[in-house]
N, C-alpha and C positions, 0 to 999 in steps of 0.2 A: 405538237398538237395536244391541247386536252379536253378532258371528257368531264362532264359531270357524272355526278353520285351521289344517290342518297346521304351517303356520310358525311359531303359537305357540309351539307343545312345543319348539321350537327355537329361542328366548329363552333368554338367562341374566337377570342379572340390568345395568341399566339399567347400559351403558357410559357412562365419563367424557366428558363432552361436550370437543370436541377443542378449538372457540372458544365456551366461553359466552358472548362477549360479542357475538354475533353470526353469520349466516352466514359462512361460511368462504371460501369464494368470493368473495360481496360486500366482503367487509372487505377482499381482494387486490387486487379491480380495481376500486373504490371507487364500489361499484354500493352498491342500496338494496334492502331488503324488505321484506314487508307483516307476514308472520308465519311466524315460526320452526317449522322439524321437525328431530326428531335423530333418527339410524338407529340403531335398536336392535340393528344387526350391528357396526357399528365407532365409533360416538360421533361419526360425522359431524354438527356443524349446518348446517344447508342453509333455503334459502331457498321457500314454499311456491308453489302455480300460479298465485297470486293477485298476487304480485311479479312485477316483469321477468321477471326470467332463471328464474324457475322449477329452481333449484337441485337440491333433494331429487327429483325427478322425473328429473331428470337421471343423478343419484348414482345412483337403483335400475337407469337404461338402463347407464348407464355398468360399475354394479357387482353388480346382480342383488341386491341385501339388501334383503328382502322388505317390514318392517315400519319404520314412523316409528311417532314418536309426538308431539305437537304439544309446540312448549318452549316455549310461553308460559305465563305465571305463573297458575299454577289450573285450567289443563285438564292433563285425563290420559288422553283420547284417544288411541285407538292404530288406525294403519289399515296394510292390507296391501296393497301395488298388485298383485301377483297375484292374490288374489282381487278384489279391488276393493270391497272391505267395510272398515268398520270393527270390530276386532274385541277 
């Protein structure tokens, strides 16, 4: 099921993911992840809660950008940690 959110209306359109070829972070400090999210505010890919370091979770404390959306191959999930929906 999803929900709207105000943070939707404030999506453009899906930024360039910055490392597709993995979390950005992990790929620095030659950590691992379970499953990819990209922020739909700066094209960060980040690492999900299910990994270590928990990345993307990180990125919204760190930088307040509201929405991910899952990067792995065939989902198109999108969830907002301010509301705490998927939406």
């Amino acid at each position: 099921m999803t929900t709207t959110c105000e943070h939707v209306a404030e999506l453009g359109a899906d930024p360039a993911p910055t490392t597709p070829e993995g979390c950005e972070d992990c790929l620095a400090a030659g950590g691992r992840w379970v499953h990819l999210r990209l922020c739909l505010s700066c094209g960060k890919v980040a690492c999900c809660d299910s990994s270590p370091a928990k990345h993307a979770s990180k990125h919204f404390a760190d930088e307040g950008h509201p929405i991910i959306r899952s990067f792995e191959p065939g989902e198109t999930w999108r969830w907002c940690f301010v509301d705490d929906t998927v939406v």
